[in-house]
PAVEX-727606 format. One record per atom (N, C-alpha, C): residue in three letters; x, y negated, z. Coordinates in nm, 2 decimals. Each point is the difference from the previous one (the first is absolute). Last residue first. Layout:
N
{"ALA", {X, Y, Z}}
...
***
This chain:
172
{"UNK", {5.88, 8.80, 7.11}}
{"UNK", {-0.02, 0.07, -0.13}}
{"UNK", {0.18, 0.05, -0.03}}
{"UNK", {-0.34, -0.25, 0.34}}
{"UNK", {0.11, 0.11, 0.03}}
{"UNK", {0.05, 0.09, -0.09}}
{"UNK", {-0.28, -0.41, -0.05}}
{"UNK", {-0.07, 0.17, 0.09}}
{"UNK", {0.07, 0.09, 0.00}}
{"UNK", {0.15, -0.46, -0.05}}
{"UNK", {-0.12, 0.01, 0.06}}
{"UNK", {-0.08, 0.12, 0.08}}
{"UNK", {0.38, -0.02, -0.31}}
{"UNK", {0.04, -0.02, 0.13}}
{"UNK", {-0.10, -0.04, 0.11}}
{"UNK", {-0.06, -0.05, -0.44}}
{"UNK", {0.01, 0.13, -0.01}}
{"UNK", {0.06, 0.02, 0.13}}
{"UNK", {-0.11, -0.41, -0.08}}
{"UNK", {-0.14, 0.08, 0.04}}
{"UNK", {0.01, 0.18, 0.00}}
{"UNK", {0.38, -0.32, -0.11}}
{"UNK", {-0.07, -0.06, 0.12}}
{"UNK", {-0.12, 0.11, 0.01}}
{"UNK", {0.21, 0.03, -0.37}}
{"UNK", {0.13, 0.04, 0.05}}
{"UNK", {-0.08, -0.05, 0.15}}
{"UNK", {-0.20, -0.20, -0.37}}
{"UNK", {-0.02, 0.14, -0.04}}
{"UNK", {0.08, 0.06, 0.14}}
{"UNK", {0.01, -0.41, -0.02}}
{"UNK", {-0.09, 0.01, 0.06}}
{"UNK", {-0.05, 0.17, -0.03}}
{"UNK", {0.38, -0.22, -0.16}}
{"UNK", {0.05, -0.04, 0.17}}
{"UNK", {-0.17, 0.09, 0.05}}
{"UNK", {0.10, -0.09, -0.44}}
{"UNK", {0.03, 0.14, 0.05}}
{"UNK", {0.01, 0.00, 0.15}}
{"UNK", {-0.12, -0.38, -0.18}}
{"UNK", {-0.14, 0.09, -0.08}}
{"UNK", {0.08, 0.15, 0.07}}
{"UNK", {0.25, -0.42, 0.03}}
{"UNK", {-0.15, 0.02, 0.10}}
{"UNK", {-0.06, 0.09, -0.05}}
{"UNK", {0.33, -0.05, -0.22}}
{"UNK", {0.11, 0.03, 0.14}}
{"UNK", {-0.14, 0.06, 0.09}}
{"UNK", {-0.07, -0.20, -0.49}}
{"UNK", {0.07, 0.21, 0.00}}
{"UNK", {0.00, 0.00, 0.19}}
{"UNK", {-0.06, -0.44, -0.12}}
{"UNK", {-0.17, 0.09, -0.01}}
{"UNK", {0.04, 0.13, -0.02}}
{"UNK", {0.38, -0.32, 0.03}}
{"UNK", {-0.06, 0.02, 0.11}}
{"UNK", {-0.14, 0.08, -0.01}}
{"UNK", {0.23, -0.08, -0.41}}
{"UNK", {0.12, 0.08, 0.14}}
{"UNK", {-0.07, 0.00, 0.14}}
{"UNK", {-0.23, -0.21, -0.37}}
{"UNK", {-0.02, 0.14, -0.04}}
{"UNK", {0.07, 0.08, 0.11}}
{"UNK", {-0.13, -0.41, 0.18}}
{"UNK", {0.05, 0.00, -0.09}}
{"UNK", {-0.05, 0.14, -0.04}}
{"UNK", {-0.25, -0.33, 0.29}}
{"UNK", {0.02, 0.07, -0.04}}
{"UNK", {0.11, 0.02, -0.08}}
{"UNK", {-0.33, -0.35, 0.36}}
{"UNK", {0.06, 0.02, -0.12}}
{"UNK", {0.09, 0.15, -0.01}}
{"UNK", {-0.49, -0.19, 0.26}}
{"UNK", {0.16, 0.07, 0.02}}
{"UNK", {0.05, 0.02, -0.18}}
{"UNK", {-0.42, -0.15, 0.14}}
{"UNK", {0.13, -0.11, -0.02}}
{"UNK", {0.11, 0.04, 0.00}}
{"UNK", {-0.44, 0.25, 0.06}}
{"UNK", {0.05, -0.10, 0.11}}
{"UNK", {0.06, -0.11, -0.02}}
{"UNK", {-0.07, 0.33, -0.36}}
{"UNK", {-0.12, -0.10, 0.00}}
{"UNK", {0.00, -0.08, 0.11}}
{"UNK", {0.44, 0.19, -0.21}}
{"UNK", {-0.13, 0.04, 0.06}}
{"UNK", {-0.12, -0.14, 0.02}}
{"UNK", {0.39, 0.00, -0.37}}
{"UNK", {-0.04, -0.02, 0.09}}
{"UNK", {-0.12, 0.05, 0.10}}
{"UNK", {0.49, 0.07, -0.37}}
{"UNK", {-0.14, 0.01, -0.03}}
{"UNK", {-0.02, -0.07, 0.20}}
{"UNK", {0.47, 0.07, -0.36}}
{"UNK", {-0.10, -0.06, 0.12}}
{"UNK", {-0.15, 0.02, -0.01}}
{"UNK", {0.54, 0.18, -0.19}}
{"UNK", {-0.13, -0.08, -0.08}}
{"UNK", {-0.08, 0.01, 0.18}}
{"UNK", {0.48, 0.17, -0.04}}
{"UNK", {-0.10, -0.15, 0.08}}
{"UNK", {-0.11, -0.02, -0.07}}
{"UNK", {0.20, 0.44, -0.15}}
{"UNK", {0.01, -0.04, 0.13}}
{"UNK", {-0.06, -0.10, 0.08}}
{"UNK", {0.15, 0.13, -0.48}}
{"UNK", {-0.16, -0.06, 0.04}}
{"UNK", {-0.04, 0.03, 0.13}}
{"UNK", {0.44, 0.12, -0.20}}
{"UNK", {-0.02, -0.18, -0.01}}
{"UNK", {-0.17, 0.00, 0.00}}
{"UNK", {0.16, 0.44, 0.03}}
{"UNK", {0.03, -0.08, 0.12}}
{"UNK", {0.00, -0.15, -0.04}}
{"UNK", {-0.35, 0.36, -0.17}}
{"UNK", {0.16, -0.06, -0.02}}
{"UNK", {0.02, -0.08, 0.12}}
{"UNK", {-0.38, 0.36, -0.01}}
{"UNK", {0.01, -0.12, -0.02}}
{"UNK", {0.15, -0.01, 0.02}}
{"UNK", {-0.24, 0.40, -0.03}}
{"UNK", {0.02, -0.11, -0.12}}
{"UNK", {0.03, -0.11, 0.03}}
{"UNK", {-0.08, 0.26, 0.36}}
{"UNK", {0.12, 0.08, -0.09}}
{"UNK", {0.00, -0.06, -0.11}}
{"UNK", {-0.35, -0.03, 0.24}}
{"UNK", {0.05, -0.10, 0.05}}
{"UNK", {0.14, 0.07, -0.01}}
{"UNK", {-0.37, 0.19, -0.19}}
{"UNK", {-0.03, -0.17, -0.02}}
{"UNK", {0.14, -0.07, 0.06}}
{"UNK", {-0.07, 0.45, 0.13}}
{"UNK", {0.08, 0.00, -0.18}}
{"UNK", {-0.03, -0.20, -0.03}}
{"UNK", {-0.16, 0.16, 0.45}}
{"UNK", {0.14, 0.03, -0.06}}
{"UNK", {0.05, -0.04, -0.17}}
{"UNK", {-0.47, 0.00, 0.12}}
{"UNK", {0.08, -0.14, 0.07}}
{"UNK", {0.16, 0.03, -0.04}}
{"UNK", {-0.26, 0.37, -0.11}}
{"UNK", {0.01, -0.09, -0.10}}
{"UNK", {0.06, -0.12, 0.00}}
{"UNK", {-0.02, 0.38, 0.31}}
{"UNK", {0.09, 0.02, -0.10}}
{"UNK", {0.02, -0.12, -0.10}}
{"UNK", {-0.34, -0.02, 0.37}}
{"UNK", {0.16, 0.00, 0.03}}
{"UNK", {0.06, 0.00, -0.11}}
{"UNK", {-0.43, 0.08, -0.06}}
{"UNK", {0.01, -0.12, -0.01}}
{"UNK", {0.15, -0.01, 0.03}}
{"UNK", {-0.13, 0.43, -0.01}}
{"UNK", {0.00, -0.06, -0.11}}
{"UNK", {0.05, -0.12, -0.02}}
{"UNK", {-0.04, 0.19, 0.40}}
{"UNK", {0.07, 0.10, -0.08}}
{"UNK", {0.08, -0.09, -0.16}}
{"UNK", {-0.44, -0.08, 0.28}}
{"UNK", {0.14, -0.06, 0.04}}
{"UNK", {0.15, 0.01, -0.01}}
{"UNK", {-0.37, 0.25, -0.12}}
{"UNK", {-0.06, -0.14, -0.07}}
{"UNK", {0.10, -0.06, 0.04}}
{"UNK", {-0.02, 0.44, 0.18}}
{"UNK", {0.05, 0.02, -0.16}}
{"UNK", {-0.05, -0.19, -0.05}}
{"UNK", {-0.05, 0.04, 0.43}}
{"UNK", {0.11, 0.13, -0.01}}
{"UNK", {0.04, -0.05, -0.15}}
{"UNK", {-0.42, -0.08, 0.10}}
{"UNK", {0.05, -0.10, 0.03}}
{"UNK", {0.17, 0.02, -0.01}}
{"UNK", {-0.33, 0.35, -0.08}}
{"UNK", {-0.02, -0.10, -0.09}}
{"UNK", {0.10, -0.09, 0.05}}
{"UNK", {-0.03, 0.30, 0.33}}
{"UNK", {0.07, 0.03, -0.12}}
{"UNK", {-0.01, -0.09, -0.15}}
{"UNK", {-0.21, -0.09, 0.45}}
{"UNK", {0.14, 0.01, -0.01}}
{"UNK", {0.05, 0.03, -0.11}}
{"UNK", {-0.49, -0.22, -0.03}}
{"UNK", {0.09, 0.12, 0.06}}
{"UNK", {0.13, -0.02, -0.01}}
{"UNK", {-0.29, -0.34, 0.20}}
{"UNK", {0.03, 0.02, -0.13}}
{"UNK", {0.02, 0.15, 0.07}}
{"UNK", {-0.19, -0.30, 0.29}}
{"UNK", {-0.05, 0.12, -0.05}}
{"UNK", {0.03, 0.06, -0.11}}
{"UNK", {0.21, -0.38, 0.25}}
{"UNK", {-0.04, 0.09, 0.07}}
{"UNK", {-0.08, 0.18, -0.09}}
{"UNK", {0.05, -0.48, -0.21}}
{"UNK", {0.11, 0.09, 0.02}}
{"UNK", {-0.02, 0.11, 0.07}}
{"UNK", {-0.32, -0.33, -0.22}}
{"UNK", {-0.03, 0.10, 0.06}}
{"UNK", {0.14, 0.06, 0.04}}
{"UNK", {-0.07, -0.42, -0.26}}
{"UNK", {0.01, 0.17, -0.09}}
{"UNK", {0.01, 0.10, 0.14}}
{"UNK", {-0.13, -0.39, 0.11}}
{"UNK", {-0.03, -0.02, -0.12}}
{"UNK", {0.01, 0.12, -0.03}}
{"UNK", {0.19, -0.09, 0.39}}
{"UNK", {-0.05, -0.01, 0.03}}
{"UNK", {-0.09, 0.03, -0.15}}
{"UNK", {0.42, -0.10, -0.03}}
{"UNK", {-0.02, 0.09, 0.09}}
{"UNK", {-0.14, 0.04, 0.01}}
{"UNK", {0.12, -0.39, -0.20}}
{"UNK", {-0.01, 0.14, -0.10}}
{"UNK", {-0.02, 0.09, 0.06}}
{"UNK", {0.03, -0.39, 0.26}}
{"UNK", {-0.18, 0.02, -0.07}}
{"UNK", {0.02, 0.16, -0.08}}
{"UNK", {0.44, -0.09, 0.19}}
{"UNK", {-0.14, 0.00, 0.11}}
{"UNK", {-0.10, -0.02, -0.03}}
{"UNK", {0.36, -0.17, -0.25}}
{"UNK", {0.00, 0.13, 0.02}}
{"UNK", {-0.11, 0.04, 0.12}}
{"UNK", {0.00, -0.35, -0.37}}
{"UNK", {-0.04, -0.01, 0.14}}
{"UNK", {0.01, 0.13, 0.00}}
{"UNK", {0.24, -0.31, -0.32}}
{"UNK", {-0.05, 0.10, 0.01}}
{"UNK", {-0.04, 0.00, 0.14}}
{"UNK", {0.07, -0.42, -0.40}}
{"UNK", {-0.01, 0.07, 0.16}}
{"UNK", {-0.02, 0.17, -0.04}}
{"UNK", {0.27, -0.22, -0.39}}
{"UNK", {-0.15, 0.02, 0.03}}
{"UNK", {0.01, 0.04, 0.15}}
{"UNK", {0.37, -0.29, -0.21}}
{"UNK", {-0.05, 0.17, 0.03}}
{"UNK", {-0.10, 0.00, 0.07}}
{"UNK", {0.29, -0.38, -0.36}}
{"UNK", {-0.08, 0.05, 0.16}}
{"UNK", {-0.05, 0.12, 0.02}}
{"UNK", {0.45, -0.12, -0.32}}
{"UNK", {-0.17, 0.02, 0.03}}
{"UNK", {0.02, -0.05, 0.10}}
{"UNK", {0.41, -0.12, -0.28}}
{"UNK", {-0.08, -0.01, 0.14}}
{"UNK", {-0.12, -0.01, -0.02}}
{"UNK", {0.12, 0.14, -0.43}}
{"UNK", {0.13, -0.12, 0.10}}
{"UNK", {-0.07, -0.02, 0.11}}
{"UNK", {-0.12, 0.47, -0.25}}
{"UNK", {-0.04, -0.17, -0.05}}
{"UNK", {0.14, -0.06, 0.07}}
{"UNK", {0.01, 0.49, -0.10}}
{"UNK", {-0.03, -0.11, -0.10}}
{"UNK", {-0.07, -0.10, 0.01}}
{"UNK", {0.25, 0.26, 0.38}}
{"UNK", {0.06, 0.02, -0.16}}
{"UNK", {-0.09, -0.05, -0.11}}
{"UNK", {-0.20, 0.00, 0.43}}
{"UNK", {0.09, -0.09, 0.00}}
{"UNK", {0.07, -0.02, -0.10}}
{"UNK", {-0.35, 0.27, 0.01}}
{"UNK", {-0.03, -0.12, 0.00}}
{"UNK", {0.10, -0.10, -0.01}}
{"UNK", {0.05, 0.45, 0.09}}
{"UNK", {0.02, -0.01, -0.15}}
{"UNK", {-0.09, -0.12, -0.03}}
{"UNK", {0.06, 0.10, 0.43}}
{"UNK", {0.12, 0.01, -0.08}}
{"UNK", {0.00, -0.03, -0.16}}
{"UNK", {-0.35, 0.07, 0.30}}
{"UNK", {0.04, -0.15, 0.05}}
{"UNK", {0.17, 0.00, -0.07}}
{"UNK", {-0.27, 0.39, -0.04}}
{"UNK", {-0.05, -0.06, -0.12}}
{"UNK", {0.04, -0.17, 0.03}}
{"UNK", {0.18, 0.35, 0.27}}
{"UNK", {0.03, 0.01, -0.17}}
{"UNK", {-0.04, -0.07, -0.06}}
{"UNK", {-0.11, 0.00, 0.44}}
{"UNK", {0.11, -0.05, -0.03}}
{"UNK", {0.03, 0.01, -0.08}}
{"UNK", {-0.42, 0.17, 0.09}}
{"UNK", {-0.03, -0.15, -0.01}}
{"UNK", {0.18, -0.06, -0.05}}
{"UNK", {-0.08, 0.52, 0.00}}
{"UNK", {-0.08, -0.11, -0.09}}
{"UNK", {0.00, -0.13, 0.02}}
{"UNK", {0.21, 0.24, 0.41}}
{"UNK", {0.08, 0.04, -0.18}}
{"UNK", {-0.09, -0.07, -0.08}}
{"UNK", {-0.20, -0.04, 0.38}}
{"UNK", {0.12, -0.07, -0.03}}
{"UNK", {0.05, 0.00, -0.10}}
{"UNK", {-0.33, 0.31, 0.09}}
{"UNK", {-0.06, -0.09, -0.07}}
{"UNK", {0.12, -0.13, 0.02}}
{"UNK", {0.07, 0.44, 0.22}}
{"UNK", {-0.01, -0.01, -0.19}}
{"UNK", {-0.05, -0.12, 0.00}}
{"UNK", {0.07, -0.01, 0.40}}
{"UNK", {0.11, 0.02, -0.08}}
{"UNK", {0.02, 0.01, -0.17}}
{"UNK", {-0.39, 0.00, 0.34}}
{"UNK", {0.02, -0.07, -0.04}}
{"UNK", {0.09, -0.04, -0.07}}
{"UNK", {-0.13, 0.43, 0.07}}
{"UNK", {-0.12, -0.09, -0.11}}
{"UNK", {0.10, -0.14, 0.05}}
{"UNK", {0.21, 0.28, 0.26}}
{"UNK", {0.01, 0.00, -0.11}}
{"UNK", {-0.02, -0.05, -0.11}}
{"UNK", {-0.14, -0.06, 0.50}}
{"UNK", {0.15, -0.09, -0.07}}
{"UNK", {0.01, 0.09, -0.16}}
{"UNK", {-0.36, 0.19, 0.19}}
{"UNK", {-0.06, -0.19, -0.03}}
{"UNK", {0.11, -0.06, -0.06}}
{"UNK", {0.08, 0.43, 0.16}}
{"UNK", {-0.09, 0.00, -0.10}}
{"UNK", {-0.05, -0.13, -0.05}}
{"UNK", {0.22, 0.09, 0.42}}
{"UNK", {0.13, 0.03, -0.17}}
{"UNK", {-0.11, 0.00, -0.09}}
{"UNK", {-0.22, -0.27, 0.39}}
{"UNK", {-0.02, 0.12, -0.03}}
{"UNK", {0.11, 0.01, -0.09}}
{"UNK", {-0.07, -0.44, 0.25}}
{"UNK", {-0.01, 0.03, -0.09}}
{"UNK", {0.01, 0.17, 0.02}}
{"UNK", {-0.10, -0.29, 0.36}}
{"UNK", {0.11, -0.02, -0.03}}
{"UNK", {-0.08, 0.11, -0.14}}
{"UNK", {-0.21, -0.16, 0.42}}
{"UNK", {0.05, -0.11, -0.06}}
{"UNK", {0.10, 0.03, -0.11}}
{"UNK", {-0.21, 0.35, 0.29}}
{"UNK", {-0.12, -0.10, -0.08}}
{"UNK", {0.04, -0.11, -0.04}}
{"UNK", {0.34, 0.43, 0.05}}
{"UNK", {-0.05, -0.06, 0.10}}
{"UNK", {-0.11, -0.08, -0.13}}
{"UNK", {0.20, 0.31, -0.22}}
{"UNK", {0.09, 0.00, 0.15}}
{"UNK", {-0.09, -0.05, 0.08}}
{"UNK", {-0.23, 0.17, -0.47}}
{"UNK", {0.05, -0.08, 0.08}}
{"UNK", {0.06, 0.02, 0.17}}
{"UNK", {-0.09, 0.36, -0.45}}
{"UNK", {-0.04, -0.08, 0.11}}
{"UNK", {0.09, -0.10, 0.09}}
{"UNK", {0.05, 0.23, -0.44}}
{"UNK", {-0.12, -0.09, -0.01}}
{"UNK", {-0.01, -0.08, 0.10}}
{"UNK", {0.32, 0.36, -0.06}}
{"UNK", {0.02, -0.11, -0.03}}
{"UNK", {-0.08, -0.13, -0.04}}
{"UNK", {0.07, 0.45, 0.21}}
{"UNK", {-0.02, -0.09, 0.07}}
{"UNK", {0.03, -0.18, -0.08}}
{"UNK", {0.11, 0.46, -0.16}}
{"UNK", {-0.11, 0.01, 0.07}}
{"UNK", {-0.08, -0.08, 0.04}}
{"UNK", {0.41, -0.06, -0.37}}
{"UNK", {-0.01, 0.02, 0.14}}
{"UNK", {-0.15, 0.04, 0.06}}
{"UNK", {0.20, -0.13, -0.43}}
{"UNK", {-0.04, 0.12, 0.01}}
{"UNK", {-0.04, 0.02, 0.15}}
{"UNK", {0.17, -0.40, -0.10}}
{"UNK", {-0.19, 0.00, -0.04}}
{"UNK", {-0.02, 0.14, -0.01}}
{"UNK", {0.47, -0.06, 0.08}}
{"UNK", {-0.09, -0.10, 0.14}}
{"UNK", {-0.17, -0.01, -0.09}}
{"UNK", {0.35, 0.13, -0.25}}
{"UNK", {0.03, 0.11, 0.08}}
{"UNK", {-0.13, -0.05, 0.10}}
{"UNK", {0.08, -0.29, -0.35}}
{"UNK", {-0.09, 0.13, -0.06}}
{"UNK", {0.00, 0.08, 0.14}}
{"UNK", {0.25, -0.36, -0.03}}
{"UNK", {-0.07, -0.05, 0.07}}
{"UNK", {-0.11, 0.10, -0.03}}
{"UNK", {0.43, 0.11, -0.08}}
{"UNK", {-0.03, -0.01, 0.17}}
{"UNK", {-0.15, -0.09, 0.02}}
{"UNK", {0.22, 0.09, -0.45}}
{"UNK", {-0.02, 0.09, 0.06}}
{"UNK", {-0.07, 0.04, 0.19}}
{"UNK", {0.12, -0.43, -0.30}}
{"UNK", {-0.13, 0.02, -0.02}}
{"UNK", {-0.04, 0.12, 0.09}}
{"UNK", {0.41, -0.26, 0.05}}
{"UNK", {-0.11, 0.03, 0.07}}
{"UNK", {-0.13, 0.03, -0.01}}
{"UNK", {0.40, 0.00, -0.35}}
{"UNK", {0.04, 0.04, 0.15}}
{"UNK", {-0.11, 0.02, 0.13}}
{"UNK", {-0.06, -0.27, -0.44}}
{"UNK", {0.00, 0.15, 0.00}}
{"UNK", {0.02, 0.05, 0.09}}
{"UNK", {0.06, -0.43, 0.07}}
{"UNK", {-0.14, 0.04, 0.02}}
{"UNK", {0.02, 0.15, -0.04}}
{"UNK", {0.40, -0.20, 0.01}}
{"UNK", {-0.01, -0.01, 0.10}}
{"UNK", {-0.20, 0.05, -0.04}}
{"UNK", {0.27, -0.19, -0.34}}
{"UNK", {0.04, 0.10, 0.03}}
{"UNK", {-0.03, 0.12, 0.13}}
{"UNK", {-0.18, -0.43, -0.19}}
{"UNK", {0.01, 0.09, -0.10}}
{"UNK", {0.04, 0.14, 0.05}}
{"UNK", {0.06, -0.38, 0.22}}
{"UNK", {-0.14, 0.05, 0.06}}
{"UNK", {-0.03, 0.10, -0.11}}
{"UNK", {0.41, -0.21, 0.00}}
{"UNK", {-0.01, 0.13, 0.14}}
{"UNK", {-0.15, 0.01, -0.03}}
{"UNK", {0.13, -0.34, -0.31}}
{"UNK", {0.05, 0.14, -0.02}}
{"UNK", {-0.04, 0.14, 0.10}}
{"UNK", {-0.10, -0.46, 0.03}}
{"UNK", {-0.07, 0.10, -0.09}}
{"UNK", {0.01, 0.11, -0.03}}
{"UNK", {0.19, -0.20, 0.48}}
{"UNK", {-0.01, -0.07, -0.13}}
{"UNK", {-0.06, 0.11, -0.11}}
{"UNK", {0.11, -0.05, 0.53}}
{"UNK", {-0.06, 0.05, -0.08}}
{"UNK", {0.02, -0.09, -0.16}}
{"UNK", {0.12, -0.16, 0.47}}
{"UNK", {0.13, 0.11, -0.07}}
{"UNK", {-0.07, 0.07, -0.12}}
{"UNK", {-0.29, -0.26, 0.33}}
{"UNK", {0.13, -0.11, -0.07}}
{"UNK", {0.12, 0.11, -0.08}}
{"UNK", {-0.36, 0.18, 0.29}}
{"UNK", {-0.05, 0.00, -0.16}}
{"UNK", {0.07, -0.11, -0.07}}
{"UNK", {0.10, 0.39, 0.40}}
{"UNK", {0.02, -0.14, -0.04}}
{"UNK", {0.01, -0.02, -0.11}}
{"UNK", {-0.23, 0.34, 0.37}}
{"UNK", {0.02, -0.03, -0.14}}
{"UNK", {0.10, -0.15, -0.02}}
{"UNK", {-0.19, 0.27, 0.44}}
{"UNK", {0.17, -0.02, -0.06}}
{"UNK", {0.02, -0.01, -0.14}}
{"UNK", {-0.46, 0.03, 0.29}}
{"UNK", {0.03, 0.10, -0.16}}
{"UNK", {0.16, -0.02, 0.01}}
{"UNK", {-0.19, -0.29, 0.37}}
{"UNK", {-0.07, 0.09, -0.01}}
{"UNK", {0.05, 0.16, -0.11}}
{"UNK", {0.22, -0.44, 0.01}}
{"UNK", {0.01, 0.08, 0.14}}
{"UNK", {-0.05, 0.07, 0.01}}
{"UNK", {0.15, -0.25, -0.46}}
{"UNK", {-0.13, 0.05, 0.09}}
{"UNK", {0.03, 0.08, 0.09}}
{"UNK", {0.32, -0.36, -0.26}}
{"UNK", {-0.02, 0.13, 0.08}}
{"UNK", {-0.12, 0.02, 0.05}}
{"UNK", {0.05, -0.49, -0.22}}
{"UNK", {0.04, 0.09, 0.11}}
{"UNK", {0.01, 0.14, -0.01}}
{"UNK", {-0.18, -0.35, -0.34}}
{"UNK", {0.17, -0.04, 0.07}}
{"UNK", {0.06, 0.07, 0.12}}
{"UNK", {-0.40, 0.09, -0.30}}
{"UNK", {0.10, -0.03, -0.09}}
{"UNK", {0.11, -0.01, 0.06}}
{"UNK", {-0.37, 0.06, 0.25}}
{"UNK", {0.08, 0.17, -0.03}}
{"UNK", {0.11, -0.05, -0.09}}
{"UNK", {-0.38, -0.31, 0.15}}
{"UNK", {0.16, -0.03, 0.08}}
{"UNK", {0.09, 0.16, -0.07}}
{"UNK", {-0.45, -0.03, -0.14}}
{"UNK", {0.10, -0.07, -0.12}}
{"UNK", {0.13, -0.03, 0.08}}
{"UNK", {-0.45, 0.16, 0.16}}
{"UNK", {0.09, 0.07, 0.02}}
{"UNK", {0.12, -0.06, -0.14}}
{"UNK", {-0.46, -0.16, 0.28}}
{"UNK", {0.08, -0.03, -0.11}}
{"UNK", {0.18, 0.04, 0.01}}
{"UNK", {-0.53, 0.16, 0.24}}
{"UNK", {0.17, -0.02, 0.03}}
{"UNK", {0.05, -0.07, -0.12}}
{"UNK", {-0.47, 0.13, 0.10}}
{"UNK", {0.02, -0.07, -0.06}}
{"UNK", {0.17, -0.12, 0.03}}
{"UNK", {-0.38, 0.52, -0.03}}
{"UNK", {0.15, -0.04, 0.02}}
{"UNK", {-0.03, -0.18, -0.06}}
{"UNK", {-0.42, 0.28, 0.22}}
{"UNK", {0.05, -0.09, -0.13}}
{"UNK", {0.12, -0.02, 0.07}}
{"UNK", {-0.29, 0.36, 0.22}}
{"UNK", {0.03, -0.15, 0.03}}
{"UNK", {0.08, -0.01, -0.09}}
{"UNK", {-0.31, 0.42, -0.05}}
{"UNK", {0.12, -0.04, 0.06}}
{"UNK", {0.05, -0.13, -0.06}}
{"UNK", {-0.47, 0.34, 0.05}}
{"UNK", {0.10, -0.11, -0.04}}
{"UNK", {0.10, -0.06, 0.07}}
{"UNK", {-0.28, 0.50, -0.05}}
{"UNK", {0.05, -0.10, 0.09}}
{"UNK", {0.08, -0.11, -0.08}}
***
């Protein structure tokens, strides 16, 4: 089953409270997401042990199995939009089309436990990426491919805002 293309531009999270998750990703900074992902790797391992974690809720809505594969693949795009930003002067960031990947790498039919241990990995490493960074590299700036501008302080707020959103997705 294909499921309808997100095309929310969720960048208001910079200045509001998410109603849905109670994340507020205006309080986040490198450091919390450093500190703050170990913390939810364990609960997002507990939720792909699950039985049920392949199968989708309803026909419009992702499977804990789909929000994982895509979780882990956050962790890789924000590290690597991190360590873009630490060594040039305002990138552009390659589009990603989360909903072709989806659909590309098959999420639905990964295994759990590969994924378990892949997101495992990728988490730990975004973390450590984003535990090196100093605090005078806070405002470096990079740019999404919309236009949305970026700091390092704001790309920690949105990137854990969205780890902390989907895990609330599946009840994690």
């Amino acid at each position: 089953m294909a499921i309808i293309p997100e095309d929310k531009d969720w960048t208001w999270v910079l200045a509001e409270t998410c109603p849905e998750c109670g994340f507020a990703a205006a309080e986040a900074t490198p450091s919390t997401v450093a500190s703050t992902i170990p913390t939810l790797l364990p609960r997002w391992q507990a939720v792909l042990r699950r039985s049920e974690s392949s199968v989708r809720p309803d026909e419009d809505t992702w499977s804990p199995l789909e929000y994982a594969c895509h979780v882990r693949d956050v962790f890789d795009i924000f590290e690597a939009r991190l360590e873009l930003m630490l060594a040039q002067d305002n990138p552009t960031f390659e589009n990603w089309d989360q909903d072709k990947t989806a659909v590309e790498s098959d999420y639905g039919a990964q295994d759990p436990a590969v994924v378990s241990h892949e997101l495992v990995d990728a988490g730990e490493e975004a973390a450590s990426a984003f535990a090196s960074v100093s605090e005078d590299q806070w405002e470096r700036t990079g740019v999404r491919s919309n236009g949305s501008v970026f700091t390092v302080h704001t790309l920690a707020g949105y990137f854990l805002h969205d780890v902390v959103h989907h895990l609330h997705d599946v009840d994690g």
